[in-house]
C-alpha positions as CSV (number, residue, x, y, z in Angstrom):
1,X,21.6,-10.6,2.9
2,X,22.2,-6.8,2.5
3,X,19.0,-4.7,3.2
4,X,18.1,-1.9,1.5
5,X,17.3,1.5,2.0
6,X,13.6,3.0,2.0
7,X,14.4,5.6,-0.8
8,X,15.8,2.3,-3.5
9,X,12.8,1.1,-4.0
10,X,10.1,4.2,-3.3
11,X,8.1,5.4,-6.0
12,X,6.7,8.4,-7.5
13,X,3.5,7.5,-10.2
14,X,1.0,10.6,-11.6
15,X,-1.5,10.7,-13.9
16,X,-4.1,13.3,-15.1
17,X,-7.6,12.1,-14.4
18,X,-10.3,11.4,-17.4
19,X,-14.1,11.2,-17.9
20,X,-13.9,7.5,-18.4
21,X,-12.2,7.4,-14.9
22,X,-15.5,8.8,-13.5
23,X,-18.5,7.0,-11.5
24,X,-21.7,8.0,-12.2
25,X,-21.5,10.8,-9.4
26,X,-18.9,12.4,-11.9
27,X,-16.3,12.1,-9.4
28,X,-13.0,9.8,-10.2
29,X,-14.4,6.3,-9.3
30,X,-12.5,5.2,-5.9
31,X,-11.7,1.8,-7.7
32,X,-9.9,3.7,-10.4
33,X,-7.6,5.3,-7.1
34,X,-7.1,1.6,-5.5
35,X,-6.0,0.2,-8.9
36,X,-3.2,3.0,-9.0
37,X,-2.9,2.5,-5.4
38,X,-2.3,-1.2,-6.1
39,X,0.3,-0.7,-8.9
40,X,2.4,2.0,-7.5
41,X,2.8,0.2,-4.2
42,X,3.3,-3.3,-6.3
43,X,6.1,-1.6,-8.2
44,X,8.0,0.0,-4.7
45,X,7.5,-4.3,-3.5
46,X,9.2,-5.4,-6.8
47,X,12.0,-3.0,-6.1
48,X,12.5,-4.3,-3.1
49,X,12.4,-7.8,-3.6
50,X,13.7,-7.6,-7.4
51,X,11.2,-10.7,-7.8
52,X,7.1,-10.8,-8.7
53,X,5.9,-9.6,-5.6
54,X,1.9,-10.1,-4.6
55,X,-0.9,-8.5,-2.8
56,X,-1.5,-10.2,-0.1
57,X,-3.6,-7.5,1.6
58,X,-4.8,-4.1,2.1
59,X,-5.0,-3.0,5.7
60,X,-6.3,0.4,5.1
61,X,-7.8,2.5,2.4
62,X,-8.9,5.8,3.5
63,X,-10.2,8.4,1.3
64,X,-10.4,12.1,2.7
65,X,-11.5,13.9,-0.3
66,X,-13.0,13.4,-3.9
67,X,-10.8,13.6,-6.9
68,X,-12.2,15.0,-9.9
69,X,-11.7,14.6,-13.6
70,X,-9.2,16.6,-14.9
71,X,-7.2,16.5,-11.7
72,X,-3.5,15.4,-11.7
73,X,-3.4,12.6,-8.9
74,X,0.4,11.9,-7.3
75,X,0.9,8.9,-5.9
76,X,3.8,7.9,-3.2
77,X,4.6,3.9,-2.4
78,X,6.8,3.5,-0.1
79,X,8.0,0.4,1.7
80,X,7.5,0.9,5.4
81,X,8.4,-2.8,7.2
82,X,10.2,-6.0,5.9
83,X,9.4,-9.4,7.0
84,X,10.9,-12.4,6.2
85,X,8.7,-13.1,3.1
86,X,6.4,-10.2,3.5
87,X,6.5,-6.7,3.7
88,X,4.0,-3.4,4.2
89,X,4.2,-0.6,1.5
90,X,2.6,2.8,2.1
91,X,1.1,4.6,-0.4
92,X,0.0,8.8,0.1
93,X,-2.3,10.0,-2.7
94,X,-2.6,13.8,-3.5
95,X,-4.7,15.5,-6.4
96,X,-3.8,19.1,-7.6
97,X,-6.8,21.2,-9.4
98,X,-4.5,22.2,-12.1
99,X,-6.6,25.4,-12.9
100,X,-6.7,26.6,-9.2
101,X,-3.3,25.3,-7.9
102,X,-5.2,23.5,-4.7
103,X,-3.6,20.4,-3.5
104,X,-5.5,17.9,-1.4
105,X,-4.3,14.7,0.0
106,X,-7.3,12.5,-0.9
107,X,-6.0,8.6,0.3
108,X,-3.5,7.0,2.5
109,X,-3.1,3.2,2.0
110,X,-1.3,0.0,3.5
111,X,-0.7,-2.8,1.5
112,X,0.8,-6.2,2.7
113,X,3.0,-8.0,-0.8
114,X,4.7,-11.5,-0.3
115,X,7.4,-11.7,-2.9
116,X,8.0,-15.2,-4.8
117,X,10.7,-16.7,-6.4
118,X,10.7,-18.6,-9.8
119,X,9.3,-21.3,-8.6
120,X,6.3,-19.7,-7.1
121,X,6.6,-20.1,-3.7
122,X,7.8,-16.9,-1.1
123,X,11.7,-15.9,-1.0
124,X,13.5,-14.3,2.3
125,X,13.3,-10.7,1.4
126,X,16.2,-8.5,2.0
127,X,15.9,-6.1,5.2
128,X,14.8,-2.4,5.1
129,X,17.7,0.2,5.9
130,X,15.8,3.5,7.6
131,X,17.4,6.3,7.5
132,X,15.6,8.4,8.5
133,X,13.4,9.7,12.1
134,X,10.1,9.6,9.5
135,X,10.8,6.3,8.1
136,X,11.7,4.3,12.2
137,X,8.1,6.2,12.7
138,X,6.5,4.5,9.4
139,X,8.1,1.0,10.0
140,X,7.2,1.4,14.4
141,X,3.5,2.4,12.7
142,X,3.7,-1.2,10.1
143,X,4.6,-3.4,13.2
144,X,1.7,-2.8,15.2
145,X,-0.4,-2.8,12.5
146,X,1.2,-6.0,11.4
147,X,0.8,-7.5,14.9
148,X,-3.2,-6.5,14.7
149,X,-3.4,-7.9,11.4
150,X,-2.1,-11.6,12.9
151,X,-4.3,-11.2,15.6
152,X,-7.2,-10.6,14.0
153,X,-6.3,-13.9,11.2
154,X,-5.4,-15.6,14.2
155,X,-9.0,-15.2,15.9
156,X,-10.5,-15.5,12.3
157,X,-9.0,-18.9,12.3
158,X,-10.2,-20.2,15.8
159,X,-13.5,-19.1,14.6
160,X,-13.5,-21.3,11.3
161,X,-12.7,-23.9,14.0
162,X,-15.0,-23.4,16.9
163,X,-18.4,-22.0,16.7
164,X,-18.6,-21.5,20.0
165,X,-16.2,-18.5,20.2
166,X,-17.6,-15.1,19.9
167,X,-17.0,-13.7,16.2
168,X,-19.5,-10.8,15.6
């Protein structure tokens, strides 16, 4: 299968925030950011794959900084580490006050997608080509978040199983 390259499927989504993207605080509601979170990294996993592709998780969802209505909010998915089914997208959130110029990056997100074929079940995804000294850094970054992830399922699981394990 031919991989491809981290800048194929990476994408750029913006949008101008609006008062019914407010919480009652009057700042842009953080579930309004993780929806676009969620659908710009969903489109970068479709581009890889070229088949539905799912959210199977969110590892991290920081926010650093309010966003504001009428701010223009930027957001940057791309993939970072290819499994065989599965694979981590990144996604960098910026918001510009369009008045004063300022630029802030306000969230940094990883999202796990499994990609499925017609018949619903996961498809071999083709491997990630990185070109470049930021991307091996990004993709080095996914794998040991990856292997934390699996451990931390893997200990969920034995506590399902036995009570007697400590899970707090």
């Amino acid at each position: 299968m031919e991989g491809k390259k981290v800048r194929e499927s990476s994408v750029v989504m913006a949008q101008q925030m609006n008062p019914q993207d407010a919480n009652p605080a009057g700042n842009v509601h953080g579930g309004v950011i993780m929806k676009l979170i969620d659908t710009a990294a969903g489109v970068a996993a479709i581009r890889h794959a070229r088949s539905n592709s799912v959210t199977a998780s969110v590892d991290r969802l920081d926010f650093y900084h309010p966003v504001f209505v009428g701010d223009f909010v930027t957001l940057r998915a791309s993939v970072n580490f290819v499994g065989r089914a599965s694979m981590e997208v990144g996604v960098r959130v910026e918001s510009e006050n369009l008045i004063t110029g300022q630029r802030l990056h306000t969230s940094t997100a990883y999202l796990t997608y499994v990609s499925l074929g017609a018949n619903g079940k996961p498809i071999t995804l083709p491997p990630v080509i990185l070109e470049t000294d930021v991307q091996k850094r990004r993709n080095q970054e996914a794998k040991t978040r990856r292997e934390m992830r699996l451990a931390e399922k893997t200990h969920e699981k034995a506590c399902q199983r036995d009570q007697d394990i400590s899970c707090e």
